[in-house]
C-alpha positions as CSV (number, residue, x, y, z in Angstrom):
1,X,-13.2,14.0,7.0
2,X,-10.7,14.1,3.8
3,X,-8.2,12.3,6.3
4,X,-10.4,9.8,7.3
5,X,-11.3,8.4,3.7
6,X,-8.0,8.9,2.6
7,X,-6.7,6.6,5.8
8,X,-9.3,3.8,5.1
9,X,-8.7,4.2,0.9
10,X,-5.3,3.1,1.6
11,X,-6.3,0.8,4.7
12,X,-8.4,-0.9,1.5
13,X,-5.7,-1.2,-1.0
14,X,-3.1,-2.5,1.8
15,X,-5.6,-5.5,2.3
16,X,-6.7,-6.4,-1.1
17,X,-2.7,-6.4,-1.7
18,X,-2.1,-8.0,1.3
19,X,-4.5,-10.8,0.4
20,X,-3.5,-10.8,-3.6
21,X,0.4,-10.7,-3.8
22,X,0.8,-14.4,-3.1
23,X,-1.9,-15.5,-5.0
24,X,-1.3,-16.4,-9.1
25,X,2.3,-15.6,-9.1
26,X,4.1,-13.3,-10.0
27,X,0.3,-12.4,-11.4
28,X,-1.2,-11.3,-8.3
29,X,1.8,-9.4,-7.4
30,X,1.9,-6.9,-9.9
31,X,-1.9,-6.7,-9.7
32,X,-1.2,-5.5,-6.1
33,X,1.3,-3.1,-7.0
34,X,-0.9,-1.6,-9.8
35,X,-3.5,-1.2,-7.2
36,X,-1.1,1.3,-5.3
37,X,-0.4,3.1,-8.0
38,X,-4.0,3.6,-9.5
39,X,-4.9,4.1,-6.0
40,X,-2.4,6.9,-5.2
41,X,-2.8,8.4,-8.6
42,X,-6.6,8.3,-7.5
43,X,-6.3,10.2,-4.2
44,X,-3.6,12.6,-5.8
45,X,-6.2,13.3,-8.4
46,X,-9.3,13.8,-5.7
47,X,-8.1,15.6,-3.4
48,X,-5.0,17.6,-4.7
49,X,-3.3,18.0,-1.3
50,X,0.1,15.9,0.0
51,X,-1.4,15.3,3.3
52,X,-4.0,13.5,1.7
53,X,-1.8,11.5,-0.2
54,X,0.6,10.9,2.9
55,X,-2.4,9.6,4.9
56,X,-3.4,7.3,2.1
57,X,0.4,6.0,2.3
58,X,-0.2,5.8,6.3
59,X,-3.6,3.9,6.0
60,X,-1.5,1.6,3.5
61,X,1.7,1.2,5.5
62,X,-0.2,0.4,8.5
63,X,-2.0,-2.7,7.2
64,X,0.9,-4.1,5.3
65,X,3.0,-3.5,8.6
66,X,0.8,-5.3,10.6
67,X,0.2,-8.2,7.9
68,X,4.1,-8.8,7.8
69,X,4.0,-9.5,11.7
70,X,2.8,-12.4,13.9
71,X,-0.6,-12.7,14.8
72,X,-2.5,-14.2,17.7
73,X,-2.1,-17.6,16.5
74,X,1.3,-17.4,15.1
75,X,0.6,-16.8,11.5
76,X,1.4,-13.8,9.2
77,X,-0.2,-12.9,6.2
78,X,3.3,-11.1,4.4
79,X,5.5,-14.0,4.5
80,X,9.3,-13.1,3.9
81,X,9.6,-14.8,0.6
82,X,10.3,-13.2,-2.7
83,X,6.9,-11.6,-3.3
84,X,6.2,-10.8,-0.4
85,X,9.5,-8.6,0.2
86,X,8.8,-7.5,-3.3
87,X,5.3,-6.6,-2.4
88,X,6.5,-4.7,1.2
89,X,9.4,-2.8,-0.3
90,X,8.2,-2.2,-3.7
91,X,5.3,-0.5,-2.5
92,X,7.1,1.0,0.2
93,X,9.1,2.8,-3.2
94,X,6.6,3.0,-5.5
95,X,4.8,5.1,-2.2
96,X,8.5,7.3,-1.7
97,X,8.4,8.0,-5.3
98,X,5.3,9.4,-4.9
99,X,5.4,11.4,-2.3
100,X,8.2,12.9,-3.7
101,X,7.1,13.9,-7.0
102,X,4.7,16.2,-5.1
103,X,7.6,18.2,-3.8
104,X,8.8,21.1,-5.4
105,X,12.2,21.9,-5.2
């Protein structure tokens, strides 16, 4: 069950970024990338276990994966423009970083 909400959590913070970092530039950008990072500081805090937090990153990697590609009708919500690569692979970091500070060495 711990999977599950962890999954849609970050299912949730991929679309409200998805739908946000294009909007009020740069604005709505860093809004979205705050959002990951309150949101995986969040799960870190609740649950206290890396598969938790590497679902939350799977939850979140599949929405924005499936945002950046074409649709049905041709259109795709993560354009390759500067926020929206910024968006994809800054959150793809800001996620790596995080994941890794739960390692221990």
């Amino acid at each position: 069950m711990k999977i599950i909400v962890s999954l849609v959590f970050g299912a949730l913070v991929g679309v409200s970024g998805t739908f946000l970092h294009n909007a009020y530039q740069p604005a709505g950008l860093v809004v979205s990338l705050l959002a990951l990072i309150i949101g995986l500081r969040l799960n870190m805090n609740m649950y206290k276990a890396k598969l938790m937090q590497f679902a939350f990153v799977l939850g979140w990697l599949f929405v924005v994966v499936r945002a950046s590609t074409l649709g049905n009708g041709g259109e795709v919500l993560i354009e390759a423009n500067l926020y929206g690569n910024l968006f994809v692979f800054g959150g793809l970091g800001v996620a790596f970083v995080s994941l890794l500070r739960r390692i221990k060495f």
